[in-house]
PDBQT receptor file of N, H, CA, C and O in Angstrom, charges set to zero:
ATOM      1  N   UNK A   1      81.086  48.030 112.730  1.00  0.00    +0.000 N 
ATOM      2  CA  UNK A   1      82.475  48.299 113.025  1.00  0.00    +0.000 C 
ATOM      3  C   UNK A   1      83.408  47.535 112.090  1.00  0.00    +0.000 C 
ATOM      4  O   UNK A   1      84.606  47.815 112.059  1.00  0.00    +0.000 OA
ATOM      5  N   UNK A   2      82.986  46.762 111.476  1.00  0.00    +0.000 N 
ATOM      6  H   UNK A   2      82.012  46.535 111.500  1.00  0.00    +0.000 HD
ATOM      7  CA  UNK A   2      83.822  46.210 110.244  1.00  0.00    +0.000 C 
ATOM      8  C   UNK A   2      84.120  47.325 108.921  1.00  0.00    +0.000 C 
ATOM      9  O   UNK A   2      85.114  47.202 108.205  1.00  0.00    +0.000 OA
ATOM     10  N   UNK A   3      83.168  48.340 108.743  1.00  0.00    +0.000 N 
ATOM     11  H   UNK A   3      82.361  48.439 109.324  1.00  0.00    +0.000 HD
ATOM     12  CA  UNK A   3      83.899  49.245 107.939  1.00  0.00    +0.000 C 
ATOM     13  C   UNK A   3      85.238  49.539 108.191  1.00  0.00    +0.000 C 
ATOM     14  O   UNK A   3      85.633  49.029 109.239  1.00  0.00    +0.000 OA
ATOM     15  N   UNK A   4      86.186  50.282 107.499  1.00  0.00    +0.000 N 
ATOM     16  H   UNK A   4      85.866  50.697 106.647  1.00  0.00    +0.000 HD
ATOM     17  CA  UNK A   4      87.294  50.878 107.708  1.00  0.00    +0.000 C 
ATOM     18  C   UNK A   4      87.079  52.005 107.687  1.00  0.00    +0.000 C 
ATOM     19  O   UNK A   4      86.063  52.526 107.227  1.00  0.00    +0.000 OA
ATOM     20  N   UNK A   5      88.357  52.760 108.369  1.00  0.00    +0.000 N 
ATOM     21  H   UNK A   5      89.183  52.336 108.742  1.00  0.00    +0.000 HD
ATOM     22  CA  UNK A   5      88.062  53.883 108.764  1.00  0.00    +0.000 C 
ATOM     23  C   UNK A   5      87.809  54.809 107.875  1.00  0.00    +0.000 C 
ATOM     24  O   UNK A   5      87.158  55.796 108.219  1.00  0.00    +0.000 OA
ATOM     25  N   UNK A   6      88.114  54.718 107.014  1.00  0.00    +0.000 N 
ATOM     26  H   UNK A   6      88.643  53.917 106.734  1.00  0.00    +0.000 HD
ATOM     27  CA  UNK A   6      88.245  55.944 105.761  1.00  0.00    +0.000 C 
ATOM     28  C   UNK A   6      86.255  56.368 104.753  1.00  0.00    +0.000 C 
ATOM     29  O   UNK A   6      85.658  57.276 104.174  1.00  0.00    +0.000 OA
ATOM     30  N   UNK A   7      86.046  54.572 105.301  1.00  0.00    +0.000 N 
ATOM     31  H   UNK A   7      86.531  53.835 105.772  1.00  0.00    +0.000 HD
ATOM     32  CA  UNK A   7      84.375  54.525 105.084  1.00  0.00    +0.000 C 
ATOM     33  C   UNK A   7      83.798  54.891 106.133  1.00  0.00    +0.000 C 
ATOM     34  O   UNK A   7      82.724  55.251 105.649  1.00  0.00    +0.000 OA
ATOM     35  N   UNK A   8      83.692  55.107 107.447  1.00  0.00    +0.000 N 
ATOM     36  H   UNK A   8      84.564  54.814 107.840  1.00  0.00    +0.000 HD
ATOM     37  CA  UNK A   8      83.484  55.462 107.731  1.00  0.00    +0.000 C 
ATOM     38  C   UNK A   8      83.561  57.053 108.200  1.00  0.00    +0.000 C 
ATOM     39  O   UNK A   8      82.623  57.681 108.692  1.00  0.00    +0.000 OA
ATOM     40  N   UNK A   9      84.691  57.483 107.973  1.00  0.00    +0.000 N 
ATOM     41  H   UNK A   9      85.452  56.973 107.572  1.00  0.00    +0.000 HD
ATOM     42  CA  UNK A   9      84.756  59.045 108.081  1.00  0.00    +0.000 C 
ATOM     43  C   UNK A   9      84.072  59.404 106.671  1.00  0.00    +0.000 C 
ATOM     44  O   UNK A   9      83.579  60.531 106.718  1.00  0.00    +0.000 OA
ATOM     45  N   UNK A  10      83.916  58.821 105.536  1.00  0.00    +0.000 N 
ATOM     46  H   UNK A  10      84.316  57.906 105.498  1.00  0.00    +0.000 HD
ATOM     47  CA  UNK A  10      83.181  59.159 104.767  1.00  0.00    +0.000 C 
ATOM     48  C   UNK A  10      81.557  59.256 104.864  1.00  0.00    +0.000 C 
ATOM     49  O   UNK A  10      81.032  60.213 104.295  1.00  0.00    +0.000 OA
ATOM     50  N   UNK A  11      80.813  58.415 105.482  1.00  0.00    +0.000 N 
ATOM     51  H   UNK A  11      81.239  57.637 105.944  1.00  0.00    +0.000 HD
ATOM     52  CA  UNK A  11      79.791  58.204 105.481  1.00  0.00    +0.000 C 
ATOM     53  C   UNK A  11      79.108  59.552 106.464  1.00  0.00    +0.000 C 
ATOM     54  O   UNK A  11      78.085  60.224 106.340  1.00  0.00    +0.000 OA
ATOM     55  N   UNK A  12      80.412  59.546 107.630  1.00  0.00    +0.000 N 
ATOM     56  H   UNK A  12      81.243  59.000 107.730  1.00  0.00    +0.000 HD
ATOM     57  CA  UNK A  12      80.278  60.682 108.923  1.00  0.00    +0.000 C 
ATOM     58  C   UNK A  12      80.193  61.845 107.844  1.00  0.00    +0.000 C 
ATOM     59  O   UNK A  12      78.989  62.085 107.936  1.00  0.00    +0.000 OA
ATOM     60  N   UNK A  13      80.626  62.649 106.968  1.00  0.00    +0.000 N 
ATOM     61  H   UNK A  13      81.604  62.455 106.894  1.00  0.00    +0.000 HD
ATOM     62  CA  UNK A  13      81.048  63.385 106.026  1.00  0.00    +0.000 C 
ATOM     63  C   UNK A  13      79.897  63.740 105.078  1.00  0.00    +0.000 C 
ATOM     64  O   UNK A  13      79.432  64.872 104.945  1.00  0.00    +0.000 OA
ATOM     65  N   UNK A  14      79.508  62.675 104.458  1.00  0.00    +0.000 N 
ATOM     66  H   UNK A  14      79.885  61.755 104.566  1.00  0.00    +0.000 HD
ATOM     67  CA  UNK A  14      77.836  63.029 103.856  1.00  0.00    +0.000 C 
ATOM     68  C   UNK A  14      77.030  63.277 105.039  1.00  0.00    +0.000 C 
ATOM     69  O   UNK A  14      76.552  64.378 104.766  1.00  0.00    +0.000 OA
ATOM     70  N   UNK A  15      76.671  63.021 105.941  1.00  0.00    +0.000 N 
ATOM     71  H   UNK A  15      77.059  62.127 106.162  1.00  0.00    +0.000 HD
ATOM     72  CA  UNK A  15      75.383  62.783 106.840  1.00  0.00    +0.000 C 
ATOM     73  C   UNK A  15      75.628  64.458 107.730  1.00  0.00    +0.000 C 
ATOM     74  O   UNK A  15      74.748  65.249 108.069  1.00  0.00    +0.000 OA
ATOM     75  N   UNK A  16      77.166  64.576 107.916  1.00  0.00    +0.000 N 
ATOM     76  H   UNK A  16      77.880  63.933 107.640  1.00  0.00    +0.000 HD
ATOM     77  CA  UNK A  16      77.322  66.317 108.097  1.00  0.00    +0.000 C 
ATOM     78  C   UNK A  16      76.792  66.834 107.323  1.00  0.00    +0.000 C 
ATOM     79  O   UNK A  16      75.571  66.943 107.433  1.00  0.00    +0.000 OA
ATOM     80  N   UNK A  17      77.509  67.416 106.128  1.00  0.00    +0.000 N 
ATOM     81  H   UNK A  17      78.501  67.327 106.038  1.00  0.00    +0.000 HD
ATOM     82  CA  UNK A  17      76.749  68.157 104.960  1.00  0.00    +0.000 C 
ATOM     83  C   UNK A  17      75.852  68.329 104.798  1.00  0.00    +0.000 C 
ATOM     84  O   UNK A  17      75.434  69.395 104.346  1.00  0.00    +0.000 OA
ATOM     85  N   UNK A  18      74.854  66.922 105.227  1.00  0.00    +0.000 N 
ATOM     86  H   UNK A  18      75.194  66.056 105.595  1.00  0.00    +0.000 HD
ATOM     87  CA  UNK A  18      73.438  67.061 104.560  1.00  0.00    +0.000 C 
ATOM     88  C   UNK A  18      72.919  67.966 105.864  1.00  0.00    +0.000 C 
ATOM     89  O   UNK A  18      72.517  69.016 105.362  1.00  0.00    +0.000 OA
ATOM     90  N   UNK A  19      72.811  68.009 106.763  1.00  0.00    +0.000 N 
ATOM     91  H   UNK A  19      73.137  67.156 107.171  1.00  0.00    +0.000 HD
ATOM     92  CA  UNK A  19      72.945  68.991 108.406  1.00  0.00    +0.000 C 
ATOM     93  C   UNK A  19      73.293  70.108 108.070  1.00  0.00    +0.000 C 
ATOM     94  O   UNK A  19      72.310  70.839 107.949  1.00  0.00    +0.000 OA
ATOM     95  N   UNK A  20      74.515  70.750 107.792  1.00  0.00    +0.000 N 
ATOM     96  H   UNK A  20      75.313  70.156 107.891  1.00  0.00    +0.000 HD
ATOM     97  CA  UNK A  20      74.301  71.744 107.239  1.00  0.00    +0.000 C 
ATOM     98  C   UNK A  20      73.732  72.325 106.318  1.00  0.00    +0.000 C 
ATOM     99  O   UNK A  20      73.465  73.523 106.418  1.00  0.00    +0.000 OA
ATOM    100  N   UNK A  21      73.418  71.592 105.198  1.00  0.00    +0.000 N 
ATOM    101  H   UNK A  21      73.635  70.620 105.117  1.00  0.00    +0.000 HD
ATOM    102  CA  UNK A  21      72.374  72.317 104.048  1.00  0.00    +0.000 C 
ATOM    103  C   UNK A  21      71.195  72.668 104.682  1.00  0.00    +0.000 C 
ATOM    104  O   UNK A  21      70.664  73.776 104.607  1.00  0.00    +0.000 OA
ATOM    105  N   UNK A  22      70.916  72.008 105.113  1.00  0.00    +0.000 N 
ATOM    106  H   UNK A  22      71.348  71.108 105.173  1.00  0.00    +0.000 HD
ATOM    107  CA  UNK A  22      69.670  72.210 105.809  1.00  0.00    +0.000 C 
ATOM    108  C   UNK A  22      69.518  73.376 106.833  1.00  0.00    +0.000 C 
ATOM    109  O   UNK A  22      68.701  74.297 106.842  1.00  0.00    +0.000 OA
ATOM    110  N   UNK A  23      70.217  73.172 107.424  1.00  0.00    +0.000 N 
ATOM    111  H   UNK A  23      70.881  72.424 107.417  1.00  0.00    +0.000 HD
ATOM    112  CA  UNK A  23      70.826  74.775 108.380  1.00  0.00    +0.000 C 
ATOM    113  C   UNK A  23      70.893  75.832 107.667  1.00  0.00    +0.000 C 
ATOM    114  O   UNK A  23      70.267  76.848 107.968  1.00  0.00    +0.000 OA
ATOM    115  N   UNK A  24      71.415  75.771 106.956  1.00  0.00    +0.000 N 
ATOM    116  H   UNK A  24      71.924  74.946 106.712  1.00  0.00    +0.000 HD
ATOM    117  CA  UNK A  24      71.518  77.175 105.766  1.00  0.00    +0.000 C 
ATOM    118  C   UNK A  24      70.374  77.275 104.658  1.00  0.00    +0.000 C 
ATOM    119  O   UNK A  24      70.359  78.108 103.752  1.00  0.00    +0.000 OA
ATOM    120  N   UNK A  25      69.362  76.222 104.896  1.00  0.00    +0.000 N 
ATOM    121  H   UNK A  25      69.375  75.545 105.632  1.00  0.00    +0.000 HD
ATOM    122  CA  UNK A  25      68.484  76.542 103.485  1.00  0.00    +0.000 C 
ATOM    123  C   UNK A  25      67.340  77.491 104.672  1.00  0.00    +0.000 C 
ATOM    124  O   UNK A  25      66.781  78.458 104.153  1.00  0.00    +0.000 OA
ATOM    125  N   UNK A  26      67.166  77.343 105.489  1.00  0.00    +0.000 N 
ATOM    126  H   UNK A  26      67.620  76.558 105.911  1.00  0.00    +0.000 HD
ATOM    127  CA  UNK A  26      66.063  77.772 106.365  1.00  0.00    +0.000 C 
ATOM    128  C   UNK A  26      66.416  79.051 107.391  1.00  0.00    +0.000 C 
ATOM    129  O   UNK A  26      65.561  79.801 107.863  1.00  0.00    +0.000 OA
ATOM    130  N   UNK A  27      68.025  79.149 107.662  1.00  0.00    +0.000 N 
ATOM    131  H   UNK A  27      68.719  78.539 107.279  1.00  0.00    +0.000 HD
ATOM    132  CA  UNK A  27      68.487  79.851 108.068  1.00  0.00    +0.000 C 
ATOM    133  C   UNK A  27      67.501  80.679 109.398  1.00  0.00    +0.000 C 
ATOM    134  O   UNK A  27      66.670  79.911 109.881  1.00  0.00    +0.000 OA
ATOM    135  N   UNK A  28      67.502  81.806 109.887  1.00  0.00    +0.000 N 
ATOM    136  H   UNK A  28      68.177  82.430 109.494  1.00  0.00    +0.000 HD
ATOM    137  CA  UNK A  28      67.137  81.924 111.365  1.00  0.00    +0.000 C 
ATOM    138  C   UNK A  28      65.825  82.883 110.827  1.00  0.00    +0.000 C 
ATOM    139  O   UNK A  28      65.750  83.429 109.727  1.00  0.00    +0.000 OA
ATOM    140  N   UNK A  29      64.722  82.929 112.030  1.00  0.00    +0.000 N 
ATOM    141  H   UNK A  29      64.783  82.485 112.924  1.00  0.00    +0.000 HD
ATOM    142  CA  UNK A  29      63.881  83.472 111.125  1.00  0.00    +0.000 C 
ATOM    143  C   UNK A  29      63.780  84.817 111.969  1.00  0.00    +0.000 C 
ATOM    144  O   UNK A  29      64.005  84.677 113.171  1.00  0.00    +0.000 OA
ATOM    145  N   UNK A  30      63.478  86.089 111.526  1.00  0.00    +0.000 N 
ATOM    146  H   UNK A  30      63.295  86.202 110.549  1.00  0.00    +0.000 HD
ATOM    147  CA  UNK A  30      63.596  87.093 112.699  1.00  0.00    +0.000 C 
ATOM    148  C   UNK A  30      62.275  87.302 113.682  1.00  0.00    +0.000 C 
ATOM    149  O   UNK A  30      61.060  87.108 113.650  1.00  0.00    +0.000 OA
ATOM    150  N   UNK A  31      63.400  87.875 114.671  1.00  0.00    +0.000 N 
ATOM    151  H   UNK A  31      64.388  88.032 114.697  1.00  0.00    +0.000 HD
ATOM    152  CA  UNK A  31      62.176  87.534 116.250  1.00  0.00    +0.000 C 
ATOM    153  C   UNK A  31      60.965  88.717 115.534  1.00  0.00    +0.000 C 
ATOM    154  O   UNK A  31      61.298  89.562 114.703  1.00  0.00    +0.000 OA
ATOM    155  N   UNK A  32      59.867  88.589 115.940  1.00  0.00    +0.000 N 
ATOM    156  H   UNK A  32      59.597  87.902 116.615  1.00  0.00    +0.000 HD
ATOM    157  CA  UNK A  32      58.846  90.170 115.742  1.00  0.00    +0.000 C 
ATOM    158  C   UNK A  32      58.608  90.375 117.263  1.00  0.00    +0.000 C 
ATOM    159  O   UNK A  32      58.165  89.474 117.974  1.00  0.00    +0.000 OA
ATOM    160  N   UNK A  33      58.846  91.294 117.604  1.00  0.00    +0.000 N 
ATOM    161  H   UNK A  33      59.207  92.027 117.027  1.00  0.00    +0.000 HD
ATOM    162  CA  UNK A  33      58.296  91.752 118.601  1.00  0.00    +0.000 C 
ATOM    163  C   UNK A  33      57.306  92.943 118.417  1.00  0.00    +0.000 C 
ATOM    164  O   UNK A  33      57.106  93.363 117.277  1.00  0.00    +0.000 OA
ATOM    165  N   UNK A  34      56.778  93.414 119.313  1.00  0.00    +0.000 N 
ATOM    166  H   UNK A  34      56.940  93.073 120.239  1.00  0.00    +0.000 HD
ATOM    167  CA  UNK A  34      55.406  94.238 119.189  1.00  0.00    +0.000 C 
ATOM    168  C   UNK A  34      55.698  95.027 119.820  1.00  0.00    +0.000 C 
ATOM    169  O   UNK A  34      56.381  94.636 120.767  1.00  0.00    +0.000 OA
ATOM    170  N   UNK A  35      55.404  96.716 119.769  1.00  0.00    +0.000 N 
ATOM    171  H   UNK A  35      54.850  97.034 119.000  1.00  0.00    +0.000 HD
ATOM    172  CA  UNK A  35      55.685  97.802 120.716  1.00  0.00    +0.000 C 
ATOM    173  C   UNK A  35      55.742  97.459 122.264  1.00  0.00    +0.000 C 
ATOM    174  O   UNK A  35      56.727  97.754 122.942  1.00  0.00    +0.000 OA
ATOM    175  N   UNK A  36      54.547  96.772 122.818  1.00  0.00    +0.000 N 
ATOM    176  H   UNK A  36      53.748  96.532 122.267  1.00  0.00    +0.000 HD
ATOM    177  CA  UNK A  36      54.894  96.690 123.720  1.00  0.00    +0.000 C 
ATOM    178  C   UNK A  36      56.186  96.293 124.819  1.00  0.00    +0.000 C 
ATOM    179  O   UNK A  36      56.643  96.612 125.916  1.00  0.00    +0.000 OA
ATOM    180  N   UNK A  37      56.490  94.997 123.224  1.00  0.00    +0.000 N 
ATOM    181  H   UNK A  37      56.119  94.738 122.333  1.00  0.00    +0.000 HD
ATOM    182  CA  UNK A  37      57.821  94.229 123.565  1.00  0.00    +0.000 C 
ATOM    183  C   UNK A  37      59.281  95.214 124.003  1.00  0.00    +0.000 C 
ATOM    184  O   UNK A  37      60.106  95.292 124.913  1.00  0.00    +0.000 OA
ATOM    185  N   UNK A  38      59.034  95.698 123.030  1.00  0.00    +0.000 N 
ATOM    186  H   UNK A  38      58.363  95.635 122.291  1.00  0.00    +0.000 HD
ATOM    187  CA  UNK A  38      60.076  96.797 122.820  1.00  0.00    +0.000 C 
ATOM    188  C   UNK A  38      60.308  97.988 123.898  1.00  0.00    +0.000 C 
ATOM    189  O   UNK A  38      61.426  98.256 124.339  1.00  0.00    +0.000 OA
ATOM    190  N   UNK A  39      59.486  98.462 124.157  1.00  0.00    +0.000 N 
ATOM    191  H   UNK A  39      58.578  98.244 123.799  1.00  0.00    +0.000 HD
ATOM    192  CA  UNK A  39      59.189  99.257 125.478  1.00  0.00    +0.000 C 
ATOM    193  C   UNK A  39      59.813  98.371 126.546  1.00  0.00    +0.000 C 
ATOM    194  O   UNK A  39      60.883  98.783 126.993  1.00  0.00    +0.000 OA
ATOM    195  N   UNK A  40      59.305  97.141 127.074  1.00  0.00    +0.000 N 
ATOM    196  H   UNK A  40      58.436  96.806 126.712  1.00  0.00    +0.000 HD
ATOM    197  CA  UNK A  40      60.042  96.553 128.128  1.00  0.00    +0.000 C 
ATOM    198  C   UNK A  40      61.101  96.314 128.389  1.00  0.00    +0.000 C 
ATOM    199  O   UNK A  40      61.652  96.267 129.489  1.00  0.00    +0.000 OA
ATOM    200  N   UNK A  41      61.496  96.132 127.342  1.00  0.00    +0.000 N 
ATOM    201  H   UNK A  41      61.048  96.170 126.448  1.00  0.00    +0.000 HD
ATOM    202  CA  UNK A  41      63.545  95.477 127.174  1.00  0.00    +0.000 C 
ATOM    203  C   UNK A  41      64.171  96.707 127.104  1.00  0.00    +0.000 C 
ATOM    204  O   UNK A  41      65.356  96.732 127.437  1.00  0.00    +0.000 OA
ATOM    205  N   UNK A  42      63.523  97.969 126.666  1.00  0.00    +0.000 N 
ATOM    206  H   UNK A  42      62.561  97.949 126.396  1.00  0.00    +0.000 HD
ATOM    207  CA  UNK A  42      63.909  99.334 126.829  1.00  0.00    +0.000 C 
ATOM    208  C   UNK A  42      63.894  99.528 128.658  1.00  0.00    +0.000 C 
ATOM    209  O   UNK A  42      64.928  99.859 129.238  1.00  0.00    +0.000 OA
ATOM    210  N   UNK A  43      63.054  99.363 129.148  1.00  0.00    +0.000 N 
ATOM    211  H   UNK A  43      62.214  99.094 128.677  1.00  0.00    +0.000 HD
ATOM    212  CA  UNK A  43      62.890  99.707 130.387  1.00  0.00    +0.000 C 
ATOM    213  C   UNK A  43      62.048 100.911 130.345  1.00  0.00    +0.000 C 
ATOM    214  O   UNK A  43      62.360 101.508 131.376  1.00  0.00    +0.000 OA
ATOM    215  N   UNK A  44      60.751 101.916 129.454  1.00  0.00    +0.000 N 
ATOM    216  H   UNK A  44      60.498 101.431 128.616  1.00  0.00    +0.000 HD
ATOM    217  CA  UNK A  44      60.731 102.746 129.868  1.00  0.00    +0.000 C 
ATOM    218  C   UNK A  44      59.321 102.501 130.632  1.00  0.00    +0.000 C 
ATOM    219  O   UNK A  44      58.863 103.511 131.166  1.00  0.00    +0.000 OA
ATOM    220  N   UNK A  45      58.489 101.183 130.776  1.00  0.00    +0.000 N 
ATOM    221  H   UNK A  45      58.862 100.363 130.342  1.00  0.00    +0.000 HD
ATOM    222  CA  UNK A  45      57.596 101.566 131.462  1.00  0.00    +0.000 C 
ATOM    223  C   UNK A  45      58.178 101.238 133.196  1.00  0.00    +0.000 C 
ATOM    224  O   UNK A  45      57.662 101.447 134.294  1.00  0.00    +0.000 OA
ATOM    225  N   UNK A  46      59.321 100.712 132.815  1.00  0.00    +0.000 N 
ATOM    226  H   UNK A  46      59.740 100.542 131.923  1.00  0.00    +0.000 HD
ATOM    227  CA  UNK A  46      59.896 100.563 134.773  1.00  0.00    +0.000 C 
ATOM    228  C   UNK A  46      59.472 101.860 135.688  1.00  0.00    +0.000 C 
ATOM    229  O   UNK A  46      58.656 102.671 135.249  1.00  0.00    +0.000 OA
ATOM    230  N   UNK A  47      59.922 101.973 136.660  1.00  0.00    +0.000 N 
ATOM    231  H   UNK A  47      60.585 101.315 137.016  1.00  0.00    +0.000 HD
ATOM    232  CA  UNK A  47      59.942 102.890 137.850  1.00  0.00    +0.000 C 
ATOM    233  C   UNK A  47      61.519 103.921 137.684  1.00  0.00    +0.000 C 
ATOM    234  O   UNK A  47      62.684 103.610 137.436  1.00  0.00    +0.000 OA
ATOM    235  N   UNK A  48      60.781 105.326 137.983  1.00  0.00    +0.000 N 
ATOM    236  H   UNK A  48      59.835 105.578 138.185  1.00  0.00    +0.000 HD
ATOM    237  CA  UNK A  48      62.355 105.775 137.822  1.00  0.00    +0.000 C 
ATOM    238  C   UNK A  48      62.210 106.706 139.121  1.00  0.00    +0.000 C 
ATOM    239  O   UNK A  48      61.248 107.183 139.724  1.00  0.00    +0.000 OA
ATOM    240  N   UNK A  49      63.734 106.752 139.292  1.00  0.00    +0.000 N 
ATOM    241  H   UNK A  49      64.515 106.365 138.802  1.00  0.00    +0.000 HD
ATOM    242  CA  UNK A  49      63.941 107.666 140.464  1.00  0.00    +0.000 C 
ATOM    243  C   UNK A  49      65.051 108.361 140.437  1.00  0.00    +0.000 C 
ATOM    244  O   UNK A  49      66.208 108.043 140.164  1.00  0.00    +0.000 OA
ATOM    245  N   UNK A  50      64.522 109.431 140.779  1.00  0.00    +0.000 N 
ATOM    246  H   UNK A  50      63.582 109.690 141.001  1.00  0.00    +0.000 HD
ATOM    247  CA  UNK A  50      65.244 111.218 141.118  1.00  0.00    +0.000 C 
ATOM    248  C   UNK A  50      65.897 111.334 142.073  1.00  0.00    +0.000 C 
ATOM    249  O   UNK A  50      65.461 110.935 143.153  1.00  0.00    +0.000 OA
ATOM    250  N   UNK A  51      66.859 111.784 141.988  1.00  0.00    +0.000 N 
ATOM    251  H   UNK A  51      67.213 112.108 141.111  1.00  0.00    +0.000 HD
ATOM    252  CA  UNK A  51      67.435 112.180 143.804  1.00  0.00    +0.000 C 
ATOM    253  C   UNK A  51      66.814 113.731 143.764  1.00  0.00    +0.000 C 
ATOM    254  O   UNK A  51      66.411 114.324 142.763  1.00  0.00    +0.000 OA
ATOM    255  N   UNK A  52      66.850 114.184 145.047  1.00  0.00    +0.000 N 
ATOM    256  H   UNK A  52      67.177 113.702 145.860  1.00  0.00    +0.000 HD
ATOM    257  CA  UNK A  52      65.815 115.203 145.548  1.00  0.00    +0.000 C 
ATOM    258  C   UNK A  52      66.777 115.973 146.827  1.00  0.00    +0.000 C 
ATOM    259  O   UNK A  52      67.713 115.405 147.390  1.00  0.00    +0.000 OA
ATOM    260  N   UNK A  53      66.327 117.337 147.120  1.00  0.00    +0.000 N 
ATOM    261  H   UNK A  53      65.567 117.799 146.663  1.00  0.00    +0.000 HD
ATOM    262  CA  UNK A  53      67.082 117.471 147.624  1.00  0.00    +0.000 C 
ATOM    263  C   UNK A  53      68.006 116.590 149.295  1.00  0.00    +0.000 C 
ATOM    264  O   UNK A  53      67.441 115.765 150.013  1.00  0.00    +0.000 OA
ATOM    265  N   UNK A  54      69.285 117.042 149.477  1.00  0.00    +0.000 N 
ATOM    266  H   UNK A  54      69.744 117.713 148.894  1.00  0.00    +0.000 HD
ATOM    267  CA  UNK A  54      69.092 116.037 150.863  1.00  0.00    +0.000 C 
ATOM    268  C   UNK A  54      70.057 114.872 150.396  1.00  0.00    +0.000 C 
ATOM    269  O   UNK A  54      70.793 114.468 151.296  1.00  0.00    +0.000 OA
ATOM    270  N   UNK A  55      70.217 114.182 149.028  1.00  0.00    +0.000 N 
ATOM    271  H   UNK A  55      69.619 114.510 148.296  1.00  0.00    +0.000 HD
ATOM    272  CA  UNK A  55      70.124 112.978 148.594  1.00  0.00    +0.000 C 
ATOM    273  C   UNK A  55      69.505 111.821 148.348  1.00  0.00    +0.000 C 
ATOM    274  O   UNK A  55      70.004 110.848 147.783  1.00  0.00    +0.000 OA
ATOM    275  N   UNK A  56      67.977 111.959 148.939  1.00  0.00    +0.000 N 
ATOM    276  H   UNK A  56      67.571 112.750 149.398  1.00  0.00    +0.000 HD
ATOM    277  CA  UNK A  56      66.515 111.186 148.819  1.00  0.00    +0.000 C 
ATOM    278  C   UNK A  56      66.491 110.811 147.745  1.00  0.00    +0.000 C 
ATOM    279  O   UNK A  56      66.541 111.628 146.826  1.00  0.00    +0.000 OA
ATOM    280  N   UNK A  57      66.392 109.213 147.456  1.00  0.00    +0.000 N 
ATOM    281  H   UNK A  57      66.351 108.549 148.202  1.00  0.00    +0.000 HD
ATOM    282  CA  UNK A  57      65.722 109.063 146.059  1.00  0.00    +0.000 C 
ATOM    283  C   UNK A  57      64.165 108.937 146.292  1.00  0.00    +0.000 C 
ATOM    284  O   UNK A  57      63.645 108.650 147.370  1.00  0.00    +0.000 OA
ATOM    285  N   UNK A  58      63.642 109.145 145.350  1.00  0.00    +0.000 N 
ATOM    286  H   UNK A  58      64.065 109.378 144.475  1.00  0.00    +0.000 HD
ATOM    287  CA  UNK A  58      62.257 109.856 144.813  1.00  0.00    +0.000 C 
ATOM    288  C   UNK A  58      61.835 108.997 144.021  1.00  0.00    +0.000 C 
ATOM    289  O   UNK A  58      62.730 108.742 143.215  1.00  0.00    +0.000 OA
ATOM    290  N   UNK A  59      60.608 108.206 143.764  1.00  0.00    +0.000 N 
ATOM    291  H   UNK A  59      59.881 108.413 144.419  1.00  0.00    +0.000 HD
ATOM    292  CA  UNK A  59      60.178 106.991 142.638  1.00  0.00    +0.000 C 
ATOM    293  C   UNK A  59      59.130 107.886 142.108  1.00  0.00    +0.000 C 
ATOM    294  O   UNK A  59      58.330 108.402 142.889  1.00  0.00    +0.000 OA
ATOM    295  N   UNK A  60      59.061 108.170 140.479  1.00  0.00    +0.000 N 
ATOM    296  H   UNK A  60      59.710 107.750 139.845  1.00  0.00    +0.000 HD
ATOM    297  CA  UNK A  60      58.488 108.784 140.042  1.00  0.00    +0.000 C 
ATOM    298  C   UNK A  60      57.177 107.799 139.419  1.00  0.00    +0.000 C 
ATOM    299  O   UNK A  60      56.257 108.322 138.790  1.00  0.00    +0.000 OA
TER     300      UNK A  60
């Protein structure tokens, strides 16, 4: 705490930067998902249902 402030917002200032380079050299890597994956978040192996006559729903 004997630095002054100006050294210290400097020092805060490199030690950011170097945080972000790093963030941006590696950047995000993409998800893979697998058919199956894909199907689920779709919803098509869920349960579906019909209305029927009457207004009945129906689970197909």
């Amino acid at each position: 705490m004997n630095r002054s402030l100006s050294k210290q917002l400097s020092i805060w200032k490199k030690q950011q930067t170097s945080k972000e380079l790093q963030k941006q050299k590696f950047g995000k890597t993409p998800e893979k998902l697998t058919e199956q994956d894909l199907r689920e978040l779709m919803g098509t192996n869920g349960p579906r249902y019909v209305r029927k006559k009457g207004g009945a729903f129906i689970q197909r």
